[in-house]
C-alpha positions, -999 to +999 in steps of 0.1 A: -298-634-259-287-594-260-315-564-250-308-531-262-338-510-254-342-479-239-378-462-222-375-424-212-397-399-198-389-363-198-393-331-207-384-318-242-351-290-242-354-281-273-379-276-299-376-305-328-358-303-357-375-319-385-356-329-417-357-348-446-329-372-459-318-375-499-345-402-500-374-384-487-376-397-458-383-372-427-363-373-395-371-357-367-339-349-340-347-335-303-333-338-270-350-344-231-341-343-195-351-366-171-343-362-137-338-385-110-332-378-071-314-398-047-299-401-012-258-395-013-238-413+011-245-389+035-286-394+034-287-357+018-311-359-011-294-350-044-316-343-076-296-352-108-307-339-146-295-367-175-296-354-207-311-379-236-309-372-278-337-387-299-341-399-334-376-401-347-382-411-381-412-413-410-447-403-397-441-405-361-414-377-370-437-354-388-462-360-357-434-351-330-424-317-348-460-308-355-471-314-323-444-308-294-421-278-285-396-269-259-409-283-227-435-309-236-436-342-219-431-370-239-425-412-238-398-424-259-394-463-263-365-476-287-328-488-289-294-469-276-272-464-311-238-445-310-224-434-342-189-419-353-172-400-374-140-381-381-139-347-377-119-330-403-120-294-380-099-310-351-089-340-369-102-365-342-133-390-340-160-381-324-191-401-310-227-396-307-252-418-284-286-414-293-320-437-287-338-445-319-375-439-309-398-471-324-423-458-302-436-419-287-463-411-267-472-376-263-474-362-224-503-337-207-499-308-221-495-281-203-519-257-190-503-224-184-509-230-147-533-257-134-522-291-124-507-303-158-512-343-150-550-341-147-552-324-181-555-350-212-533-343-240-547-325-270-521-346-294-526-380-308-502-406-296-485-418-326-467-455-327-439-478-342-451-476-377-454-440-379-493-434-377-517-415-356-539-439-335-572-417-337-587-415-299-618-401-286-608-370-260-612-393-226-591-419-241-566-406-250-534-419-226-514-395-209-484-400-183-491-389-142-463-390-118-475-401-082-474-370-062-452-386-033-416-401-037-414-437-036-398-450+000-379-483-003-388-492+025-424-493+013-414-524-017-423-563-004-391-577-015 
């Protein structure tokens, strides 16, 4: 049996660039950061920023340019794909890893100041086969982070 699936949650760098392909189909490209901290061999807490590019495609693509910019949280579910091809500039191959998104759900959205995680996102959550799932205001799902960092100490096992 093989797995290839990737979930991310970050923060957008960019704004999305939507496009559309010969067949009409849209296609939606944008990058996040997700960070990470850890103790180094030395117990001195390091923080570490990984850099992620996205493919969206059909409706959920159209959804994730209308409704996120530079800096919006977001949950991306879907598979690691690298591609290649030849550059003829430098005439050498170069590679791209990206995660093709099946699923996105939308952050909080940000509040110019308060505490973003208690305020419900304003977009719909879209899903796999590209529609808007339609939610009343206090339903709608958003993603908290716990407030303290997890000890290991703290797991049962």
């Amino acid at each position: 049996m093989y797995l290839n699936k990737a979930i991310l949650i970050g923060n957008l760098t960019r704004d999305p660039e939507l496009k559309a392909i010969a067949s009409g189909n849209k296609v939606c490209t944008f990058s996040i950061a997700t960070n990470r901290t850890y103790k180094d061999s030395n117990g001195v807490r390091q923080e570490k920023t990984d850099y992620h590019n996205i493919v969206v495609w059909g409706k959920t693509a159209e959804n994730v340019a209308t409704y996120m910019k530079k800096g919006s949280q977001i949950l991306v579910e879907g598979r690691m794909e690298t591609r290649s091809w030849d550059d003829a500039a430098t005439n050498t191959k170069k590679y791209r890893t990206e995660v093709i998104a099946d699923t996105v759900q939308f952050g909080a959205k940000s509040s110019g100041g308060g505490n973003s995680s208690s305020t419900p996102s304003q977009a719909p959550a879209s899903h796999s086969q590209g529609g808007v799932a339609p939610k009343k205001e206090e339903e709608i799902d958003t993603i908290e982070y716990p407030d303290e960092q997890i000890n290991s100490e703290d797991i049962p096992f």
